[in-house]
C-alpha positions as CSV (number, residue, x, y, z in Angstrom):
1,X,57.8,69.2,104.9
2,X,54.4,70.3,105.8
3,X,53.5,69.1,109.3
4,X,50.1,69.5,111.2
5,X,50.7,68.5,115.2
6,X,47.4,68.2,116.5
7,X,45.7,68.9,120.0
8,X,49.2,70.6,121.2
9,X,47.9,73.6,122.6
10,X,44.3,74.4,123.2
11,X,43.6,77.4,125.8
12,X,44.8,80.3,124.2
13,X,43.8,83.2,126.1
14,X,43.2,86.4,123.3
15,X,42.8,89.6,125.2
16,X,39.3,91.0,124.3
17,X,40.3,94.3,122.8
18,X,43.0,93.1,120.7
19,X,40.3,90.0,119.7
20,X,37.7,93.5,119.2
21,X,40.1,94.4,116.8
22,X,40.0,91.7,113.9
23,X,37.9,92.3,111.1
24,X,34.5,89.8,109.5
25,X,37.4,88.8,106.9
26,X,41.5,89.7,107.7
27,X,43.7,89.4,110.1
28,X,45.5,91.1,113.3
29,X,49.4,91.1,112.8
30,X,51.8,91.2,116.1
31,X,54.9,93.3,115.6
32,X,57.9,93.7,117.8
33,X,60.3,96.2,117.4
34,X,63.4,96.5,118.6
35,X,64.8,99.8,120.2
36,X,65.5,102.3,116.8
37,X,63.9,100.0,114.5
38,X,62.7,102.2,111.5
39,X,59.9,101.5,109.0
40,X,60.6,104.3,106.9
41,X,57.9,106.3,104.9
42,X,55.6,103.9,102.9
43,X,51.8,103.6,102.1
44,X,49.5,100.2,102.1
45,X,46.5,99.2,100.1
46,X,44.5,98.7,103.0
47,X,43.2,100.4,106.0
48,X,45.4,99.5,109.4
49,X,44.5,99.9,112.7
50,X,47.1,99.7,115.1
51,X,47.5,99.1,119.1
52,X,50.1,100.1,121.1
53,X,50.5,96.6,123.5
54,X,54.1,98.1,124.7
55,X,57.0,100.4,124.4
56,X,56.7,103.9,122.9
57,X,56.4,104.1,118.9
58,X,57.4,107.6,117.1
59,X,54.3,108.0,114.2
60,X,55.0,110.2,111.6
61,X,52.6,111.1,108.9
62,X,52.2,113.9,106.1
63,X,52.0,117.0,108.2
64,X,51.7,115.5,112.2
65,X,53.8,113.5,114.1
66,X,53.1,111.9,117.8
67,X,54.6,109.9,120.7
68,X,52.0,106.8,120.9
69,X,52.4,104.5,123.7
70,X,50.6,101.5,125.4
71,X,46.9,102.1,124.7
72,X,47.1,104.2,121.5
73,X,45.4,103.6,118.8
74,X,46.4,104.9,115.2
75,X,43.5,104.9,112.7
76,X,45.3,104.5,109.3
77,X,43.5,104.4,105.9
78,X,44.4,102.9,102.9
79,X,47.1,104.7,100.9
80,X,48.5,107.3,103.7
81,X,52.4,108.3,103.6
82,X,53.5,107.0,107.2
83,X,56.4,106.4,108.9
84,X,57.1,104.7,112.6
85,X,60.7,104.5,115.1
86,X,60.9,102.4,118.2
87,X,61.7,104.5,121.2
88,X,62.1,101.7,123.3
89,X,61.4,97.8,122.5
90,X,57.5,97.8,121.2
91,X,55.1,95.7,121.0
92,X,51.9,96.7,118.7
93,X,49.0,95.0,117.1
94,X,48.0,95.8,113.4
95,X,44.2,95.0,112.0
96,X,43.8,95.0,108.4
97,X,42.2,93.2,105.7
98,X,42.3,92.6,101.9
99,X,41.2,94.9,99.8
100,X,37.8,94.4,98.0
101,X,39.9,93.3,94.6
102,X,41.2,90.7,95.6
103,X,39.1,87.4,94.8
104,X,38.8,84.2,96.2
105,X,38.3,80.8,93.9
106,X,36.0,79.1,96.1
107,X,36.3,75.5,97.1
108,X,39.9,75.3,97.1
């Protein structure tokens, strides 16, 4: 059952540069990875930005690869071959939002 429990928490602190990060219309996702966690080669629809928060990420893309750690920040457009492993337990923060096609019935 759908609950809403109002009023339980109301001073969320939102770091400033991950806040920076979240687009006029999307979202900012918060992934932890465990130590050797995979995301093997895939694309997306939409452009990512990602920040490192913690840990150490392997990126791997068409033709590069890189060690990114806590600061990094990978620019990723839409439709790029990419591929990321967990050196150590990661934290990172991943902007995106939906493509232009996708529409909205308004008032619902």
């Amino acid at each position: 059952m759908t609950q809403i429990i109002a009023g339980t928490k109301t001073d969320f602190a939102i770091d400033p540069d991950i806040l920076a990060l979240l687009p006029t219309q999307g979202c900012i996702e918060l992934q932890h990875d465990a130590a050797g966690k995979v995301h093997h080669f895939h694309t997306h629809p939409v452009d990512e930005i990602l920040v490192v928060i913690r840990g150490r990420l392997t990126f791997r893309w068409e033709g590069g690869e890189r060690v990114c750690t806590a600061g990094d920040k990978i620019l990723l457009p839409a439709g790029t071959l990419h591929e990321s492993e967990a050196l150590d337990d990661a934290i990172y923060a991943i902007a995106t939002r939906p493509p232009a096609t996708i529409a909205c019935n308004q008032g619902e």
